[in-house]
C-alpha positions as CSV (number, residue, x, y, z in Angstrom):
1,X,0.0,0.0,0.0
2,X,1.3,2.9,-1.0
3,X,1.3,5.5,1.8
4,X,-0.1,9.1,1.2
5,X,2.3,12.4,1.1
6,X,2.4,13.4,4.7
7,X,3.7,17.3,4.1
8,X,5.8,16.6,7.5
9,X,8.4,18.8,8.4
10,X,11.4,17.3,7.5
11,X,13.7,15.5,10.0
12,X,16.7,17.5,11.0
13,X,20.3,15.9,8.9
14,X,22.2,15.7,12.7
15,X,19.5,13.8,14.2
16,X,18.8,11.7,11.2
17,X,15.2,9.7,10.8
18,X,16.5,6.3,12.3
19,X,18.4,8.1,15.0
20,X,14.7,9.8,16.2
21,X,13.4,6.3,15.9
22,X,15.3,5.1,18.4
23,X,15.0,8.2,20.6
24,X,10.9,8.2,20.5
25,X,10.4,4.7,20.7
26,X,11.8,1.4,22.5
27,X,10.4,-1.4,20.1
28,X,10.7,-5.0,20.6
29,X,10.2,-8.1,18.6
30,X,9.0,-11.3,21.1
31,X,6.1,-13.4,20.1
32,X,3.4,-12.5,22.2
33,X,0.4,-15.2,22.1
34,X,-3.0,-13.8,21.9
35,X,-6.5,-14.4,20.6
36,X,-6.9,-11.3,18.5
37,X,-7.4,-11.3,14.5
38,X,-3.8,-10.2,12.8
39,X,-3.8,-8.3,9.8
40,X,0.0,-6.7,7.9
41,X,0.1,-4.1,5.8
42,X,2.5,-3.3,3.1
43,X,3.8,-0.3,4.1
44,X,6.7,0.9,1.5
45,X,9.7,-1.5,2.3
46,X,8.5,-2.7,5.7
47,X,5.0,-3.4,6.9
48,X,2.5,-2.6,10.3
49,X,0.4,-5.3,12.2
50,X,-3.4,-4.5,13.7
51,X,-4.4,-6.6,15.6
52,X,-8.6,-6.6,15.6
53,X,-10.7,-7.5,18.2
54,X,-14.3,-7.5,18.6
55,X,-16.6,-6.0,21.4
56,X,-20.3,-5.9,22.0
57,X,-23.3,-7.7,20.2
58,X,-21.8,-10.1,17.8
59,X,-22.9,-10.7,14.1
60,X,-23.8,-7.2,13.2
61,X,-22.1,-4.9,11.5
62,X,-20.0,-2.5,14.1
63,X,-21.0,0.7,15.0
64,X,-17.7,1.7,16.1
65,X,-14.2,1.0,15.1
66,X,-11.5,2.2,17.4
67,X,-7.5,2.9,16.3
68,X,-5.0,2.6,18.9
69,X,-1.8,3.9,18.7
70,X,0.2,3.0,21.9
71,X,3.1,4.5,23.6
72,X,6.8,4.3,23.2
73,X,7.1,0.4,24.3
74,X,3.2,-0.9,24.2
75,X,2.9,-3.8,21.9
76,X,-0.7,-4.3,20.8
77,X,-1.3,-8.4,21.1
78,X,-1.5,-7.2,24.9
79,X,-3.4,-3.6,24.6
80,X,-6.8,-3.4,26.3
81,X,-10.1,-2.7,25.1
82,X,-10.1,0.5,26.3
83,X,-12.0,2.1,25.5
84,X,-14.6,0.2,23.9
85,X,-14.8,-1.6,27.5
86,X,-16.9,1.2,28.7
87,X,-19.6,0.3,25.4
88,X,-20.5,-3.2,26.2
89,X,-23.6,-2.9,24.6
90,X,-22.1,-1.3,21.4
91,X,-20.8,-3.8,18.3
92,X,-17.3,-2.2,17.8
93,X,-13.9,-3.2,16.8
94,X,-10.8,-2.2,18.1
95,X,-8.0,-2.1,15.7
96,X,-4.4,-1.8,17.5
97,X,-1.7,-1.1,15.5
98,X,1.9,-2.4,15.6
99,X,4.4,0.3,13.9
100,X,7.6,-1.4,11.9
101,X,9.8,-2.6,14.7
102,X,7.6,-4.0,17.0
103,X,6.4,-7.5,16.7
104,X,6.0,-8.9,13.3
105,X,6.1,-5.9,11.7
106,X,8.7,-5.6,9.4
107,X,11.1,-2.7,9.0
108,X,13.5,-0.5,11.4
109,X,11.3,1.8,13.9
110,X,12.0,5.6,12.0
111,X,9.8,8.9,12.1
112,X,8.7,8.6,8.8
113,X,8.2,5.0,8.7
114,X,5.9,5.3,11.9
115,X,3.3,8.3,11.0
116,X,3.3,6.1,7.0
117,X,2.2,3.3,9.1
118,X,-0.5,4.9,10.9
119,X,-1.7,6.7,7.8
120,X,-2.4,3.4,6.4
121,X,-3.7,1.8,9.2
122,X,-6.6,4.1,9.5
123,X,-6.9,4.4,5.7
124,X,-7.4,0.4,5.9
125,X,-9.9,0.6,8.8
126,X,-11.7,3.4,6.6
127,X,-12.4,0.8,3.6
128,X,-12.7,-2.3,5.7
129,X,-15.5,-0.6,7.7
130,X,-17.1,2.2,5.9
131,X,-20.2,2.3,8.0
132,X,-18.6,2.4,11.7
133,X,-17.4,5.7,13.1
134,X,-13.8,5.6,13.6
135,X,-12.1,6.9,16.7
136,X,-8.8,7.5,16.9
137,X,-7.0,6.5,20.8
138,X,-3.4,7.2,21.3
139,X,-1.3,7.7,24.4
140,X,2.0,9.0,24.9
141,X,3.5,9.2,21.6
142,X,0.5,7.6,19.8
143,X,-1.1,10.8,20.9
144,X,1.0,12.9,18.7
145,X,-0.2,10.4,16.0
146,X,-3.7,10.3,16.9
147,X,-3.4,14.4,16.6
148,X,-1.6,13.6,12.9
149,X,-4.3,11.7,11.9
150,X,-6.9,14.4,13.1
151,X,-5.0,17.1,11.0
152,X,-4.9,15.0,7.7
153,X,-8.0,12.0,7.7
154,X,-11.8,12.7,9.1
155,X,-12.0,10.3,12.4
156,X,-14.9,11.1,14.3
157,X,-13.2,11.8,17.8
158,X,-9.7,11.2,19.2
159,X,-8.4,10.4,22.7
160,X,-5.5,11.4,23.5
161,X,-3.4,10.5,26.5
162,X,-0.7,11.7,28.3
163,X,0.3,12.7,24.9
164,X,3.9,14.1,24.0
165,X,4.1,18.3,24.8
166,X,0.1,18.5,25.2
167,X,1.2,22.3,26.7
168,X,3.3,23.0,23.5
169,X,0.1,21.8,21.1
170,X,-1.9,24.2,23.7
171,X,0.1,27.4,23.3
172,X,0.7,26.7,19.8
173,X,-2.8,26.6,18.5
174,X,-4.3,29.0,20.7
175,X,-7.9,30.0,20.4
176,X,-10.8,27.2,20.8
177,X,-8.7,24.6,19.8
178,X,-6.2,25.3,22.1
179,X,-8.6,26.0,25.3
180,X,-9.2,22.5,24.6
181,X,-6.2,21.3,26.2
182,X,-6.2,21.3,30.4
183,X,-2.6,23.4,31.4
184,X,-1.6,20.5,33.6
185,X,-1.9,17.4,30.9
186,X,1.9,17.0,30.7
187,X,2.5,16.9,34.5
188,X,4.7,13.7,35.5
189,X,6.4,13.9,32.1
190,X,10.1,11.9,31.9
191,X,13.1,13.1,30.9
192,X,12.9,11.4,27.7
193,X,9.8,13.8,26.8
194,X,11.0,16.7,28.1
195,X,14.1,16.5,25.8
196,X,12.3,15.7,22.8
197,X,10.2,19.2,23.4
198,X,13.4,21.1,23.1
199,X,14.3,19.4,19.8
200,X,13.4,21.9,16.4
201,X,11.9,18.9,14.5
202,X,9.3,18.1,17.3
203,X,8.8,22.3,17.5
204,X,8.3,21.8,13.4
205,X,5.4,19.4,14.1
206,X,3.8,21.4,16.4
207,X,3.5,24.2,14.0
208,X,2.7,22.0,11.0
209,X,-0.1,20.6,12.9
210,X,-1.5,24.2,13.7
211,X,-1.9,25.0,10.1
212,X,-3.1,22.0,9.3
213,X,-5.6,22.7,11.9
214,X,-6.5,26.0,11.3
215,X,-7.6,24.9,7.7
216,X,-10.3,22.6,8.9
217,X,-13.1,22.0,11.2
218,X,-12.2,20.4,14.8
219,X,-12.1,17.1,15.6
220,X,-13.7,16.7,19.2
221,X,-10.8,15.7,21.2
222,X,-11.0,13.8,25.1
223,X,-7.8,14.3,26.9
224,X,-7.0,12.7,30.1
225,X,-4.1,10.7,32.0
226,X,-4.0,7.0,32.2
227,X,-2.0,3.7,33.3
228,X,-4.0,1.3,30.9
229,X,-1.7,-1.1,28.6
């Protein structure tokens, strides 16, 4: 599948794409046994993994199909339902994606092999599904990608959690969109955050997100802190 043109900022020569890779995320390849449905995608020269599970009333068609993107080390055989958990009585799917690097998914963890991966993840979900609502959930630095995928597809909400620089994206967009964003989000933050803040290509994508916002009608985004796998 060949992935969209993503307009990113470009990633800085001195940090280099793979070298980000391994600063944002910690992948890791173990099999994992679970009961979920796998599906790979072809994602330029390496691949992603969802892995689908069902919720609710079986047999009819889902109402609601949620796309997880997990934080910095969360492999998704072992991700929960949240939050679909909280809709028992709703048929929905949750589709949780493993980037390149982690698990079977083939090809070295980079920047732009991660936000190509979750482009065509969701545009997957969009055709398998095309009469659910599709929520987009992402903590840590699958918030930043569930805030990507606001700015360039049409999900019908995101959750975002404990996302990456949630006071940055605040003061950047400003306005509605950025009242939107509770002051204390990014309290409890590690070091490993805080230094990627300070870094011009993360400051980039803050900005680029904010146009990209600023051209379009808002998402409704749910913020909030949470432990969950």
């Amino acid at each position: 599948m060949k992935a969209r043109p993503s307009e990113l900022p470009r990633v800085d020569r001195f940090w280099g794409d793979r070298l980000w890779g391994r600063l944002l995320f910690s992948p890791s390849r173990q099999h994992i046994s679970c009961a979920k449905k796998r599906l790979e995608l072809p994602v330029g020269s390496g691949s992603v993994e969802l892995w689908l599970e069902e919720s609710g009333p079986q047999g009819a068609q889902p109402a609601l199909v949620v796309l997880r993107l997990l934080g910095a080390r969360g492999r998704a055989e072992i991700a929960t339902l949240d939050p679909i958990r909280y809709l028992p009585t709703l048929s929905s799917v949750i589709s949780t994606v493993n980037t390149p690097g982690f698990g079977g998914a083939r090809g070295h963890c980079t920047l732009s092999r991660y936000f190509a991966g979750i482009g065509a993840a969701y545009d997957v979900i969009a055709t398998r599904f095309p009469g659910a609502a599709i929520w987009v959930h992402g903590k840590s630095i699958g918030g930043l990608g569930a805030l990507y995928l606001a700015a360039t597809r049409s999900p019908k909400a995101i959750i975002v959690r404990n996302v990456v620089d949630v006071s940055g994206i605040r003061h950047g967009w400003g306005g509605s969109c950025g009242r939107s964003f509770p002051k204390r989000l990014t309290r409890g933050a590690g070091p490993r955050s805080r230094a990627v803040q300070r870094c011009s290509w993360f400051q980039s994508m803050i900005g680029w997100l904010s146009r990209r916002f600023s051209r379009r009608s808002l998402t409704p985004i749910v913020v909030g802190q949470a432990h969950s796998k």
